[in-house]
N, C-alpha and C positions, 0 to 999 in steps of 0.2 A: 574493487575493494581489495587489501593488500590483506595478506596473513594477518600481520599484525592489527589490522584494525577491525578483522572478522573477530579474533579472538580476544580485541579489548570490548567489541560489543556483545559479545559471547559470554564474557568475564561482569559486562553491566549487569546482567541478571534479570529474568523476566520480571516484568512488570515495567518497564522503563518505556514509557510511549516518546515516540519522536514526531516532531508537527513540522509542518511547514505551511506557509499561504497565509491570507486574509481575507479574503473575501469566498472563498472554499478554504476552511481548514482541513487539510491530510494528514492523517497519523497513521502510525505503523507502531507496534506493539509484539514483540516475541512474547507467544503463549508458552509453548512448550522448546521439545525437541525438534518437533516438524511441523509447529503451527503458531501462526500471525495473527493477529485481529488489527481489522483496519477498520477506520474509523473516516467519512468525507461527513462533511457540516457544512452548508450553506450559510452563510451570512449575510446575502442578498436580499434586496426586495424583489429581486425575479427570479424567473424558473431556469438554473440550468441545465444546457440542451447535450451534456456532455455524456459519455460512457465511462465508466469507473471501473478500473481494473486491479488485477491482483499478477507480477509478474515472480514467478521462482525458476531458480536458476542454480544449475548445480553441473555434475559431471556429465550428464545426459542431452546438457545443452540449456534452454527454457523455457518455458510457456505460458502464456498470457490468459487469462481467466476472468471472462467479462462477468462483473458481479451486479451492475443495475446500469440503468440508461435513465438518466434523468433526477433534479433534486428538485424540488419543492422549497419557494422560497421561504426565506427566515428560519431557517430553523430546520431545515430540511435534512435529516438524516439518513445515511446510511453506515451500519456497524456490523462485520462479521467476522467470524472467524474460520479459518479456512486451513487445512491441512495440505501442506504440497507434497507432491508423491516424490516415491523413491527415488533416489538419483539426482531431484530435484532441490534438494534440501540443504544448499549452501546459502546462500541470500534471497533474499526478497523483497521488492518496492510495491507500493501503490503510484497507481498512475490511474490520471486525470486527463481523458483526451477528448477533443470536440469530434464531433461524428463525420467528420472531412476527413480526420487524424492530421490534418496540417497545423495543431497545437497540442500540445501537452505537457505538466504539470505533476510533481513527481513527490511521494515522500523521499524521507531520506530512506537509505538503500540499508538495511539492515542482515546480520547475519544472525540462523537461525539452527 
């Protein structure tokens, strides 16, 4: 992510949720200063088997934060909101990966 496009997401204003997917919808939503809310939705008729994370990234480098393992079909949610620590608090994506890690699935990358 460039300057300029941290600070036109910066400039969006919270509340502005970003999705991607259809068959797992992913969104990513700036709450605050130093907090997200992600949001995964199943839309399947099956269970998936995947890990669902929270990555934040800043001057300190960054770090991945497994938020649940598994969604319940149709309708299957999961919604939280998550504070990334100091240093940490430049961007942030949700990622959707299968328990091999040989796939994965990504909101859009947000700055926070």
């Amino acid at each position: 992510m460039t300057v300029a496009e941290a600070q036109a997401s910066r400039a969006a204003g919270d509340g502005v949720w970003r999705c991607e997917g259809e068959k797992v919808l992913r969104c990513i939503m700036r709450v605050s200063a130093n907090k997200v809310q992600l949001n995964f939705t199943n839309k399947t008729y099956g269970t998936i088997n995947s890990e669902f994370l929270l990555n934040c990234a800043g001057p300190a480098g960054q770090t991945a934060y497994v938020l649940k393992k598994g969604l319940k079909p149709r309708g299957g949610y999961l919604s939280k909101v998550i504070t990334c620590p100091k240093r940490l608090q430049d961007s942030a994506i949700g990622i959707q990966r299968t328990p091999s890690g040989s796939d994965a699935w990504y909101t859009p990358r947000i700055a926070i």
